[in-house]
N, C-alpha and C positions, 0 to 999 in steps of 0.2 A: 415351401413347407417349413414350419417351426422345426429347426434343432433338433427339439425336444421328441420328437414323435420317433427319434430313428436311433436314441443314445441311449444307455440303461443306467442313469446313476455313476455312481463311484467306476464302474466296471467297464466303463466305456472307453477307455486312453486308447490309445492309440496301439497297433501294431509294430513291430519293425521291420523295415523293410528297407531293402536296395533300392537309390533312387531310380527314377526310370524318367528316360526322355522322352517316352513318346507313350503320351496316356490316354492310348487309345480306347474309344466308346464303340468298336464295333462289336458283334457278338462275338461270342467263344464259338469256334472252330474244333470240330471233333476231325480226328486226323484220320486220312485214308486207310484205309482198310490194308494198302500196302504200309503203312508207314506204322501201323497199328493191329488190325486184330489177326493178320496174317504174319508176323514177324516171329518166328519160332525161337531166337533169341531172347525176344522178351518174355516168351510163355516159362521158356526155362528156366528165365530170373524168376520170374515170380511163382512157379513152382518150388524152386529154392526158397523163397519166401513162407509160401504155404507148409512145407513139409513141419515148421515151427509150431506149426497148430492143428499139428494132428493127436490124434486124441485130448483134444480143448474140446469140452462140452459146448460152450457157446464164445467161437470169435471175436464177439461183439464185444468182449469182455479184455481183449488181448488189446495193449498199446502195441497197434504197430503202425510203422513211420514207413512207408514205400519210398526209394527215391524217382522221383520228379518222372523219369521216362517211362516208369509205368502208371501214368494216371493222365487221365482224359479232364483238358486244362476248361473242368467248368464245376462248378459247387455241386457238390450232393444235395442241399435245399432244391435249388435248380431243378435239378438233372433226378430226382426221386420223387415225382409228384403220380395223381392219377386225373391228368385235365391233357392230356393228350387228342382228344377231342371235345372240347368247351361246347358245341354246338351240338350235339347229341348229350349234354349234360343242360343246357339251356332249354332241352326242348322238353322234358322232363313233365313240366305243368302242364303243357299245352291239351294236355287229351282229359275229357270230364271224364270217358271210364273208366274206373277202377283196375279194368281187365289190363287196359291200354296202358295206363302209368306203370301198372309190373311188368310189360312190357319194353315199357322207356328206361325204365330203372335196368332192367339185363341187359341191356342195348348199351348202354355206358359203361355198366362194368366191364363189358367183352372189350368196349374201347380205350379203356383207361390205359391199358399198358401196351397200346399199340408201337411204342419203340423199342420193344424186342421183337417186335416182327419184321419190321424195315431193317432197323439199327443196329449195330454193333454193340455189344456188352460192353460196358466203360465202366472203368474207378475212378467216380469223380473225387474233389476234396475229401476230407473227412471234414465236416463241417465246426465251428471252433463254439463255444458259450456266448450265447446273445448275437449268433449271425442269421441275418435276415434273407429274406428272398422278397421278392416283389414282383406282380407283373399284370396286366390283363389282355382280354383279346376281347373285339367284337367281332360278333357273327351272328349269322344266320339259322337260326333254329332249324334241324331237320323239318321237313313234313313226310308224312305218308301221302302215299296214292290211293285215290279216292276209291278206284276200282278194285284192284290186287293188294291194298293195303299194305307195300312194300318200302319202305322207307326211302325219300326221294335227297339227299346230300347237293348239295349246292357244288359247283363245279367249284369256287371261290366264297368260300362261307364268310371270310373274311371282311368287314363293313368298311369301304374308304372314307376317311375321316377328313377329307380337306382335298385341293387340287393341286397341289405342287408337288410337285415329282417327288418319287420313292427315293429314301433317302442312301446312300451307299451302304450296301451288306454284304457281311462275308457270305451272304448265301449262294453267291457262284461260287466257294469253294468247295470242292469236295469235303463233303460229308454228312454225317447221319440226318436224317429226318427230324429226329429227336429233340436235334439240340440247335436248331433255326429258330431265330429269335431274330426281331432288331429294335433296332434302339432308337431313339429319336431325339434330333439334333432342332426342327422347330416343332411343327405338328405330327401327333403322333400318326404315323401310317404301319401298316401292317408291310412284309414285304412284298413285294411282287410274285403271283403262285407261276407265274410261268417258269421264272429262274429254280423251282421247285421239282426233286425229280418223281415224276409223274407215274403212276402205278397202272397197270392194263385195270380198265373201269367198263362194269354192264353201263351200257346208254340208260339202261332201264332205272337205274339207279342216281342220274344227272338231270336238275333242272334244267327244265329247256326257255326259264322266265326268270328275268333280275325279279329280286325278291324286293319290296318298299323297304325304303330306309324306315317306319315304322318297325317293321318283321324284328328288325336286328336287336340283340342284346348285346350288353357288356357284362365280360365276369372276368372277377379280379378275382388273384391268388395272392393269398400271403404265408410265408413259411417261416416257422423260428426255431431255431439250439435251443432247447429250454434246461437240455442235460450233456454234457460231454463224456462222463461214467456215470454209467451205460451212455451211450449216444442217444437220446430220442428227443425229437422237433415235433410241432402241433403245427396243423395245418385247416386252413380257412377257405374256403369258395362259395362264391358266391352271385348272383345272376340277377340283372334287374333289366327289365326288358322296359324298352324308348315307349313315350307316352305314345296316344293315337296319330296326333300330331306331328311323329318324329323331331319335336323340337328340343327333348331333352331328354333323360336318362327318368325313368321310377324311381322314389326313393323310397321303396318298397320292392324286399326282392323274393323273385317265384322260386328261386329253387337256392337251398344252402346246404352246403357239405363240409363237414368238419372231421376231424379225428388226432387220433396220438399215434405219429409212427417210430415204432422201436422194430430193425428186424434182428434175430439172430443169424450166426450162420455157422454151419461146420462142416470142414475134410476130411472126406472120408478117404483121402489118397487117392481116388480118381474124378473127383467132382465136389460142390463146393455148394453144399443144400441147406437153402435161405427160410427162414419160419419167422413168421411174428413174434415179437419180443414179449413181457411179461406184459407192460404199459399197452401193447399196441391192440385194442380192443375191435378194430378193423373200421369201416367210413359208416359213418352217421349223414342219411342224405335228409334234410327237412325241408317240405313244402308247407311253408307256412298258409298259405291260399286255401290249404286243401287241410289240414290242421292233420298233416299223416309225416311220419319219419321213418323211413327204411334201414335198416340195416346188413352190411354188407361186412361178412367174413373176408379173411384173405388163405387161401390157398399153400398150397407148401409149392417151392420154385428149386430144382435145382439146374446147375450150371455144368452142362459135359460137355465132351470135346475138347477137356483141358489136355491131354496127352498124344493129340495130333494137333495141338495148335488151331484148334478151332471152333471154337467156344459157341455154343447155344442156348439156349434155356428151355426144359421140358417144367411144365405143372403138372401134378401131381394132389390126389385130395381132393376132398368137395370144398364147394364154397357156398354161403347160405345167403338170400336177399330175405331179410323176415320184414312186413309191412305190419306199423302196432297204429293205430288210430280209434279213438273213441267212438262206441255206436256206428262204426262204420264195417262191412264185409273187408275182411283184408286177406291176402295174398302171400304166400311164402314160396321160394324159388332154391331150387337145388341144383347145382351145376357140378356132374364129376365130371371131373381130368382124368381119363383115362389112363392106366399106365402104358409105358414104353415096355418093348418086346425087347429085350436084348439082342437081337439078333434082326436085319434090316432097317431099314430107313423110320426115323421116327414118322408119328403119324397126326402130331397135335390135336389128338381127338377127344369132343368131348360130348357128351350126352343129359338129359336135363328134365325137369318138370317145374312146371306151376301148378301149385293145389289150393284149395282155399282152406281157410284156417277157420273153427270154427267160434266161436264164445268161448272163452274164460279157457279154451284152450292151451295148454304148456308145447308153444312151436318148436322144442327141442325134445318132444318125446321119441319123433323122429328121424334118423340123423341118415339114412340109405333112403334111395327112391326105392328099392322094393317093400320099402316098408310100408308104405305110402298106400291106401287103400285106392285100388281103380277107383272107384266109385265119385272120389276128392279131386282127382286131376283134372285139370283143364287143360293143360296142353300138352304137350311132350315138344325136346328139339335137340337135336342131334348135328352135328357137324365138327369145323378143327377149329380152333382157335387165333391160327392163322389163316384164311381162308372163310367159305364160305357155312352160314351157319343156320338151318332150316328150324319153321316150326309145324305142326298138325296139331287142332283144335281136337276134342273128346267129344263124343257123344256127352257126355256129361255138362260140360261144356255148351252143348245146341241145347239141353235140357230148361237151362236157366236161360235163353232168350236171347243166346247170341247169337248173332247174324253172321260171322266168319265160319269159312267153310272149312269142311273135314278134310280139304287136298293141301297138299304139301306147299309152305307159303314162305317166302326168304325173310328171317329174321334182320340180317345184314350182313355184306361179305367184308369181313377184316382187309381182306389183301388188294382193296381198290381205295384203302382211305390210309391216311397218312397224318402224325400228328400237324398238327396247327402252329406256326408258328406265336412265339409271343411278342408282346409290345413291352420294351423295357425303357427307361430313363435313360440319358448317357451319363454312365459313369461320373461325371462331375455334378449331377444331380443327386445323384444317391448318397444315400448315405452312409457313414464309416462303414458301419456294421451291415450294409447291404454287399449280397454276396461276390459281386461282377467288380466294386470297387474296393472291396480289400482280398481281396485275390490277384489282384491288377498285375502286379511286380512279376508272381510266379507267371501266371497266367501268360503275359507277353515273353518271358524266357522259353517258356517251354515252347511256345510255338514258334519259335527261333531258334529251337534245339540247342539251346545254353543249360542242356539239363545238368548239370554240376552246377552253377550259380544259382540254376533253381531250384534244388534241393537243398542249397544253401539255406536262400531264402525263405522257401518253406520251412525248415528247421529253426530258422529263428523266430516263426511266429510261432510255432510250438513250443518253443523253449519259452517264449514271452507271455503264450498261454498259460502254460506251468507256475509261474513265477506271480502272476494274476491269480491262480487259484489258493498260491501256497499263501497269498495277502491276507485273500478273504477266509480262511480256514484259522489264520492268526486274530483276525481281529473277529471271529465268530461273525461274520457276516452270513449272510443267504444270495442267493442273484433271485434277483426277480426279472422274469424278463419283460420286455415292455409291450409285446403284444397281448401274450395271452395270458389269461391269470389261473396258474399252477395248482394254487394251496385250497381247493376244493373236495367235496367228497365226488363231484361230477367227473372232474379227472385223475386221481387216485382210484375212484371205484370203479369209474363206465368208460377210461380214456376219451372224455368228453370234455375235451379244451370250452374256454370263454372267453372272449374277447374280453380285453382289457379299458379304459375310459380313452386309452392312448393307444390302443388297439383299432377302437372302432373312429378314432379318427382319423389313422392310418389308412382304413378300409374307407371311409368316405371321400379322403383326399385322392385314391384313386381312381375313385369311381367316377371324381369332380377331372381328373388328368391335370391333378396339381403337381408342376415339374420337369412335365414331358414336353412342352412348348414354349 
């Protein structure tokens, strides 16, 4: 890959950093749950942390520097995405109903954030100006079952890309689901799902047939710092499913997903409640096939169990999926999060509707499902968010000539699926500003417990950050970043990033697996 695709101009030098002997290209390792999210020591340090930012309208807003042993040694690029399961985001095109695409469309969002249902809550980096992320995964599209129309998951969604053995990962270490990744030292392979720890699974729900290498798609992610004050990164996804022939990749992709994430967050002295940012306008999903692009809200999150040392996440709020498409019937989706009971175990419960929208409609007249005329619904669905999540068809519904029955039918169970690992470069392929290779230094301290050296060292890339912005503030520069291009009314007005000339050759170089072998 040219240089040129992975540096930003003037603002690319270099970092400073302690040298390191052993520049290892394996993935980042999230640290045991004893060594981590059960350590009542570190909750109390970082409680001492937090009390600083209480009464702060928004967090996001505060420079604060953590030292090294309370942060989970992998990028926020990384470690903040909503591609948790690529193969239920891949599968997206695959259905000509209408009815069925706003159903593939709910089906991904319930999965986007499946690493707080496995995983441990982590502080990754805070991420720096112009740091990239990179990655992609093949796999296999869900299907449904032909009979019960119940979504059928691939035991190994994953596509084997070559026959030489899987390459060494830290994925026999303990740790989160989340953050299994590997990296590739000749061909890229995926890791081995057996070394993966395995979730109780319906049979009902497991292919019982290898899927054709045809079936399978490739989708790349790419993530960029486009802002340091406020923090907010733009992010790209994207799906191009293998010609008939399985001979090579489409270059033309069925399903793309974009947006701007900026969250806020504030303590309230017992909890630690997360909301999208001014910028963060929520995920924009387009199917260019089908000339439809969805729109997906995000949710209020917050984080309790800070004062017993054991940290969870409740949603809270509704979230909207609104489908806009010319001349075409479209579909809008309401999902509340339920609140929590103060009192007993929480419940992750959440309940739901799809109705149809009608002409020249205004889809935000509505913002509660009671508001919502019976008469407009087509389905209802109810279940946790961890766990399992049902739907039932309306009379309304059988009215217009669908064939799905009015008995209770499984939307998808969360708590049998696990995110997917990614396929990354090794570190000596990447580029500066890619996230795994300039994090390297800390990254390897900390998981060597030399947290004083690598707080060190994180300090001095902060400090070196500093000192780069106070350059550019002097000579009135701007950063532009080199993925995605900023200075539009699409992303100032609709947090609707655009790929860049060096952007979208970024994305095709991945697509091509220039790097990885």
């Amino acid at each position: 890959m040219p240089p040129s695709l992975g540096r930003h101009s003037s603002n690319s030098s270099k970092h400073p950093s302690p040298p390191s002997s052993n520049q290892s290209e394996q993935p980042v390792a999230n640290p045991s749950s004893s060594e981590d999210g059960s350590d009542p020591t570190k909750f109390k340090q970082l409680l001492n942390v937090l009390k600083n930012a209480m009464g702060v309208k928004d967090m996001g807003t505060m420079r604060l520097s953590l030292p090294a042993n309370l942060i989970t040694p992998i990028g926020n690029l990384e470690y903040w995405c909503y591609l948790d399961r690529p193969d239920f985001f891949a599968s997206i095109d695959q259905f000509d109903e209408d009815f069925q695409r706003i159903l593939a469309i709910l089906r991904w969002t319930l999965t986007k954030d499946i690493k707080f249902v496995h995983g441990p809550i982590c502080k990754p980096y805070n991420s720096v100006l112009g740091e990239q992320f990179r990655c992609f995964y093949d796999v296999t599209p869900i299907k449904l079952d032909h009979e019960t129309g119940e979504p059928i998951v691939f035991e190994n969604p994953q596509a084997t890309t070559s026959n030489s053995e899987h390459p060494t990962s830290a994925c026999a270490e303990a740790r989160s689901p989340s953050l299994q990744t590997t990296t590739t030292s000749s061909a890229p392979e995926p890791e081995d799902d057996l070394l993966l720890p395995q979730p109780k699974r319906s049979l009902s729900t497991i292919a019982t047939t290898i899927p054709k290498l045809a079936d399978t798609n490739r989708v790349v992610f790419l993530n960029e710092q486009v802002s340091h004050h406020p923090p907010i990164s733009c992010f790209w996804y994207e799906s191009r499913p293998k010609l008939e022939d399985g001979s090579s990749l489409s270059s033309k992709p069925n399903v793309v997903a974009y947006g701007v994430d900026q969250i806020g967050a504030k303590f309230t002295g017992t909890t630690v409640k997360v909301f999208p940012g001014i910028m963060n306008k929520g995920i924009y999903v387009k199917l260019p096939n089908r000339e439809e692009e969805y729109h997906i809200t995000h949710p209020t999150a917050t984080v309790t169990g800070l004062l017993r040392a054991s940290p969870y996440v409740v949603i809270t709020d509704y979230c909207y999926i609104t489908c806009s498409a010319p001349r075409k019937r479209c579909f809008r989706t309401m999902i509340n999060y339920l609140d929590e009971s103060w009192v007993g175990k929480p419940r992750f419960a959440l309940e739901g509707i799809i109705y149809e929208l009608r002409e020249n409609e205004n889809p935000l007249e509505w913002t509660k499902i009671k508001q919502v005329p019976n008469e407009r619904v087509w389905c209802k669905f109810s279940g946790s968010w961890r766990g399992l999540v049902t739907y039932t068809m309306t009379e309304y519904s059988q009215s217009n000539s669908n064939p799905s029955s009015q008995s209770s039918q499984t939307l998808l169970d969360l708590s049998a699926l696990l995110p997917l690992p990614k396929t990354v470069k090794p570190e000596s392929r990447q580029t500066e500003m890619e996230s795994r290779r300039f994090w390297t230094t800390v990254t390897e301290l900390i998981k060597s417990k030399h947290y004083g050296e690598a707080t060190k060292a994180k300090q001095a890339i902060e400090q070196f950050q500093r000192e780069l912005a106070a350059k550019r503030k002097a000579a009135n520069e701007t950063f532009k970043p080199v993925i995605f291009d900023i200075f539009n009314d699409d992303y100032n007005q609709c947090g609707r990033p655009t790929l860049t000339a060096n952007g979208i050759e970024i994305l095709n170089s991945e697509f091509q697996g220039i790097g990885y072998a």
